[in-house]
C-alpha positions as CSV (number, residue, x, y, z in Angstrom):
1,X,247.2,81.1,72.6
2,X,248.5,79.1,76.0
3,X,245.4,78.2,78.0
4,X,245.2,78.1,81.7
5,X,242.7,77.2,84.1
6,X,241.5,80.2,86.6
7,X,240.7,78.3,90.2
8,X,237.8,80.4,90.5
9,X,234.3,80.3,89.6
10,X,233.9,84.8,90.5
11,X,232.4,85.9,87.4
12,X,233.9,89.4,87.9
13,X,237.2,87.5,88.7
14,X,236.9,85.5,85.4
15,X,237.0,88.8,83.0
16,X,239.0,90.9,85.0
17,X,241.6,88.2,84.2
18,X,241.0,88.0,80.7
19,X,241.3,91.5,80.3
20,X,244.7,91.9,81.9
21,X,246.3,88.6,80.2
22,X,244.4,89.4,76.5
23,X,247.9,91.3,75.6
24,X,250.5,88.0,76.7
25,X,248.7,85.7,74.6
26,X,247.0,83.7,77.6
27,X,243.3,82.3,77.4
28,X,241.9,81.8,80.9
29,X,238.9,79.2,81.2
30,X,237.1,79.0,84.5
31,X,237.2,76.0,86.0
32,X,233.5,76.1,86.3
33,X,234.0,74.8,82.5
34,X,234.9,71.1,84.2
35,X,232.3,71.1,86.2
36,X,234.6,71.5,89.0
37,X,233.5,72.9,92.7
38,X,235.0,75.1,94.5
39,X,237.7,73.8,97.3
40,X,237.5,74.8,101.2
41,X,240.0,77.3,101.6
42,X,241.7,75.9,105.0
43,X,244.8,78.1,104.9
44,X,245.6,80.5,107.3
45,X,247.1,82.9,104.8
46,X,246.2,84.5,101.1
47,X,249.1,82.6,99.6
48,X,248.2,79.1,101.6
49,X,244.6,79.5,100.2
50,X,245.5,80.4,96.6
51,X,248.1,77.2,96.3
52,X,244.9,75.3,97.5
53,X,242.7,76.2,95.1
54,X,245.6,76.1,91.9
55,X,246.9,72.9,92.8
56,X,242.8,71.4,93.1
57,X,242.2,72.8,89.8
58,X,245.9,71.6,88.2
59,X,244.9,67.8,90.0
60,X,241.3,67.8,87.9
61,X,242.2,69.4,84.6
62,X,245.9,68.3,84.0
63,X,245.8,72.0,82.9
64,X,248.5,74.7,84.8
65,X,246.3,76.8,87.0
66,X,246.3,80.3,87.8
67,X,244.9,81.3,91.3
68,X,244.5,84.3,93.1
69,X,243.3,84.9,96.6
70,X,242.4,88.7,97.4
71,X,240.6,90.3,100.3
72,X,240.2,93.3,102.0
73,X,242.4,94.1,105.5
74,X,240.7,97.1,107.4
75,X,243.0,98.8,110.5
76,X,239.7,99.2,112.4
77,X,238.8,95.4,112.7
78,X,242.1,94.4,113.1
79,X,242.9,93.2,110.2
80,X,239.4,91.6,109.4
81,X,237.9,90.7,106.9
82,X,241.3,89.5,105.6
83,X,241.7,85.8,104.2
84,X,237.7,85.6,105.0
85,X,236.5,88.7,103.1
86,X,234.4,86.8,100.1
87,X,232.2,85.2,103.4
88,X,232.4,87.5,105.8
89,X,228.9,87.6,106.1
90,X,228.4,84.0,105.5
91,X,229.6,81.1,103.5
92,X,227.0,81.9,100.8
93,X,227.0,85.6,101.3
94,X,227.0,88.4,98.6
95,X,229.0,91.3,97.7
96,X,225.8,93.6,99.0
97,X,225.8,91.4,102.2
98,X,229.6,91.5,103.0
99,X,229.3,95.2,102.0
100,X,226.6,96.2,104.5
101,X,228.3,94.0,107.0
102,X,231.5,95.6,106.8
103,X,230.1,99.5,107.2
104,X,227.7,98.1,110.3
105,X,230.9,97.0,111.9
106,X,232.5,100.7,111.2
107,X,229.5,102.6,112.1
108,X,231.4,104.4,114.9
109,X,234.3,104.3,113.4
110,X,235.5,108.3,112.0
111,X,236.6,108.9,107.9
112,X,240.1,109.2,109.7
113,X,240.4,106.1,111.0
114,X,238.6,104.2,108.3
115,X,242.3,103.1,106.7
116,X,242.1,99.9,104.6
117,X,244.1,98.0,102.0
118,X,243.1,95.1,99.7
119,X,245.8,92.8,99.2
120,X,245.7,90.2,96.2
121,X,248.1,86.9,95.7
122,X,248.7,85.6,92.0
123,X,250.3,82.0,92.2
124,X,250.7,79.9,89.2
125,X,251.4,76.1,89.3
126,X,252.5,74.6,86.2
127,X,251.3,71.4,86.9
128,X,249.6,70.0,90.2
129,X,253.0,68.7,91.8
130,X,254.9,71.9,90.8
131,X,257.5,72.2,93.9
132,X,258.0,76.1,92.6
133,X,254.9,77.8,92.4
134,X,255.0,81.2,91.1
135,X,253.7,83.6,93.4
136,X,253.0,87.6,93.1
137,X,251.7,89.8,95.5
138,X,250.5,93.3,95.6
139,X,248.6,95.7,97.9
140,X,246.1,98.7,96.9
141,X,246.0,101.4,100.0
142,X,243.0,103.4,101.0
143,X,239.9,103.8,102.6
144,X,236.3,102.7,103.6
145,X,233.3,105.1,102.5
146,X,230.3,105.8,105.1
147,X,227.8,104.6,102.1
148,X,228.6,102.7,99.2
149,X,229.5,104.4,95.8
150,X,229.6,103.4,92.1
151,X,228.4,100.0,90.2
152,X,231.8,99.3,88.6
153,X,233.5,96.2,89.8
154,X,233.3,94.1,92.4
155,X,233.0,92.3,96.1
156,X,234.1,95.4,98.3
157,X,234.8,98.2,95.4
158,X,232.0,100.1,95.9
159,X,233.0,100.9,99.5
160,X,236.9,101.1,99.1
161,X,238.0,104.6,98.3
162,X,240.7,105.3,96.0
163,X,242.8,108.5,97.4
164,X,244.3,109.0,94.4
165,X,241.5,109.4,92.1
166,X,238.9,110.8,94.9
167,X,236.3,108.0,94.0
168,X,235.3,104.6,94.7
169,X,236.5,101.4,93.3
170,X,233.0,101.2,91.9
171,X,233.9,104.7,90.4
172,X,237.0,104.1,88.7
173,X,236.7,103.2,84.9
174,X,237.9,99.5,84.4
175,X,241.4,100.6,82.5
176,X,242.5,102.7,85.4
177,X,241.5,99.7,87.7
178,X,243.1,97.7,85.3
179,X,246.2,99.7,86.0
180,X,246.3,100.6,89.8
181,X,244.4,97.4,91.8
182,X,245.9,95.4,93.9
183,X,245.3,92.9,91.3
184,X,247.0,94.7,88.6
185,X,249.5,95.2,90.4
186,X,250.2,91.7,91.6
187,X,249.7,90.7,87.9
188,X,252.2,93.0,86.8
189,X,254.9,91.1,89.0
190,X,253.3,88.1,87.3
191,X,253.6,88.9,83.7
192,X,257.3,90.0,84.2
193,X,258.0,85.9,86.0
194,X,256.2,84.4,82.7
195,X,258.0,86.6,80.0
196,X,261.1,84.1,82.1
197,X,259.1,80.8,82.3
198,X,258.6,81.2,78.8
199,X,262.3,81.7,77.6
200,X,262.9,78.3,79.6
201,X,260.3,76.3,78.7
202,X,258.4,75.6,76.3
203,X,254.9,76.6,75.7
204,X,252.2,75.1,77.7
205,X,249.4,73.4,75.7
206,X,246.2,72.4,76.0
């Protein structure tokens, strides 16, 4: 079992990880485990925040570190919440919060023109100094609800409609999220990279 540190402190973040990286042999700890805090994301892009917060946690643990930075891009707002979607209501604001926020703002806004997409980047530094960072990306198309739907998942799921399966992120059982998220999907990228890392290196260690 290779261990790696996840830059995050999201609970839902935390097993959603586990559960898609059980099957490669990878252990994810949070890095909430090392008493570490959470870094000020002062990148202007998903990818400049996610090397932020894996290189922080690679610097305090000595451990590789596995970061993601994910947020929701509506057509409406122009583009918002984007790279600020986990405090888009706030710095300390909740899911429920940025959720309510986010259908106030697209009150007037018709189902038509509600278009969305969450967008997720995976990068993986091997060790705090690594000059090639892995990074994956991947995007999930679809729409935002007039009321939120479904208790599954997390940050904006309950409002994000999934075209495909006619139902909520919050609706969708966790191994078809597993399968089709943004997340997934960026992961998948991911898990194809280590398979290659692997053959060329040897096995990271605790």
């Amino acid at each position: 079992m290779k261990t790696i540190i996840l830059a995050s402190n999201n609970r839902g973040k935390i097993s959603e990880f586990n559960q898609l990286v059980a099957e490669f042999g990878l252990h994810v700890v949070p890095q909430s485990e090392f008493n570490l805090p959470s870094v000020a994301e002062t990148g202007l892009s998903f990818v400049e925040n996610a090397l932020i917060k894996a290189r922080f946690a690679a610097q305090h643990t000595g451990l590789p570190a596995l970061a993601d930075d994910s947020g929701l891009e509506v057509e409406a707002l122009q583009g918002a919440p984007g790279i600020y979607s986990a405090r888009f209501a706030g710095e300390e604001a909740t899911d429920a919060e940025n959720n309510q926020l986010l259908l106030e703002k697209l009150a007037d806004i018709p189902e038509s023109q509600r278009t969305a997409r969450y967008h997720c980047v995976i990068v993986l530094l091997r060790h705090a100094t690594d000059p090639t960072p892995l990074i994956c990306q991947g995007t999930w198309t679809g729409s935002i609800t007039l009321t939120l739907r479904g208790t599954l998942g997390f940050g904006y799921d309950p409002c994000f409609y999934v075209p495909t399966h006619q139902c909520t992120a919050a609706e969708l059982p966790t191994e078809i999220k597993n399968r089709i998220s943004h997340r997934a999907l960026a992961f998948q990228q991911f898990t194809s990279a280590w398979q290659q890392i692997l053959q060329n290196e040897p096995p990271f260690k605790r």
